[in-house]
N, C-alpha and C positions, 0 to 999 in steps of 0.2 A: 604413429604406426597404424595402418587400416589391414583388410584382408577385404579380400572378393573371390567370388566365385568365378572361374573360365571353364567355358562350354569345351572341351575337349575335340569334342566333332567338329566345330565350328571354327577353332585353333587348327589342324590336323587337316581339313577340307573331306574327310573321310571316317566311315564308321569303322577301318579296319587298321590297323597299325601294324605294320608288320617290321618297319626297321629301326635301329639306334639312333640315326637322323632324325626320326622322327619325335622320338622320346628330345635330342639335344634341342630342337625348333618349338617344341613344348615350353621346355624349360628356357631359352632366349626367349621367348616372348614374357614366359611371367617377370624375366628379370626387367623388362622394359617400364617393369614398375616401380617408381620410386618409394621410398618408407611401404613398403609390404611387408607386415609382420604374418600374416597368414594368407595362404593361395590353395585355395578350394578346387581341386579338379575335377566335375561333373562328368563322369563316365557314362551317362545315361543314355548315351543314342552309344555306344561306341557296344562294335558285336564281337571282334576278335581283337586281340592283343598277339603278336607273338614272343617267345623267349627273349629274343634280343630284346625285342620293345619292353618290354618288365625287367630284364636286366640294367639295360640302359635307364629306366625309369626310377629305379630302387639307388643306383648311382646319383646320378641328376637331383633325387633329393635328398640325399644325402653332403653332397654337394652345397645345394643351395641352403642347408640347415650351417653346414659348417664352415659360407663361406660369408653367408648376408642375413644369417639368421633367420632366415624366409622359414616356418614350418609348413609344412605341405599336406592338407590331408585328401582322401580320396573318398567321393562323393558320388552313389547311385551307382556302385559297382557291380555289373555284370556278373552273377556269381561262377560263370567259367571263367571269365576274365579275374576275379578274385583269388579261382583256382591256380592259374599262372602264376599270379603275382604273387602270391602264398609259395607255389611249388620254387619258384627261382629265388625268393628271399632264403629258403632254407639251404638253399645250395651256395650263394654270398659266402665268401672267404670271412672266416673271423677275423684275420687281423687290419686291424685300421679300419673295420666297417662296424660303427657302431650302429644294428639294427632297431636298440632302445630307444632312439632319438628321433624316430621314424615314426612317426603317427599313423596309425591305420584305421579311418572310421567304417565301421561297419553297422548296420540297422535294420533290424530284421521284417519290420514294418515304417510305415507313414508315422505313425503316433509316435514313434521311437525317435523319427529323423526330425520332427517338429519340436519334442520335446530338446533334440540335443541345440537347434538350431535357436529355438528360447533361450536357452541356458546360456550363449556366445554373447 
């Protein structure tokens, strides 16, 4: 089982995400990965996310935790793009959505995101 990092922007062809299409074409490429135990997504060029795309994105890994055991975490988060994704997890129907299963890294600086990156 390995884990890598995918450039989001570079996946996506764009810094701005605006549909569920684009969240589901996220998620078919990481699947393209055989034995992926972890799939790092680098948000770090990406400037807008919209609703849908957070919606769809909080699906999709939820999905790929409960279907290939893929855990998903999110990397160089945009902190309004964080705010999205924060504002639409809390709006996720409780049933059948387990939120706890869902990884969310966040790092308030460099020293914090090196240290957590050592720690792997």
């Amino acid at each position: 089982m390995t884990e890598e990092i995918f450039d989001v922007k570079a996946i996506a062809a764009t810094s701005s995400l605006a549909t569920r299409e684009a969240a589901k074409n996220l998620f078919d490429h990481i699947r393209l990965n055989e034995n992926l135990a972890i799939a790092i997504l680098d948000f770090s060029s990406i400037t807008f996310i919209s609703r849908s795309f957070a919606d769809q994105l909080l699906k999709e890994q939820v999905k790929a935790f409960n279907t290939s055991s893929i855990v998903v975490q999110l990397l160089n988060v945009p902190a309004d793009v964080l705010a999205m994704i924060d504002k639409v997890s809390a709006t996720q129907q409780k049933t059948g959505f387990d939120r706890s299963a869902v990884p969310v890294v966040r790092f308030a600086d460099a020293e914090t995101l090196n240290n957590f990156l050592v720690s792997i």
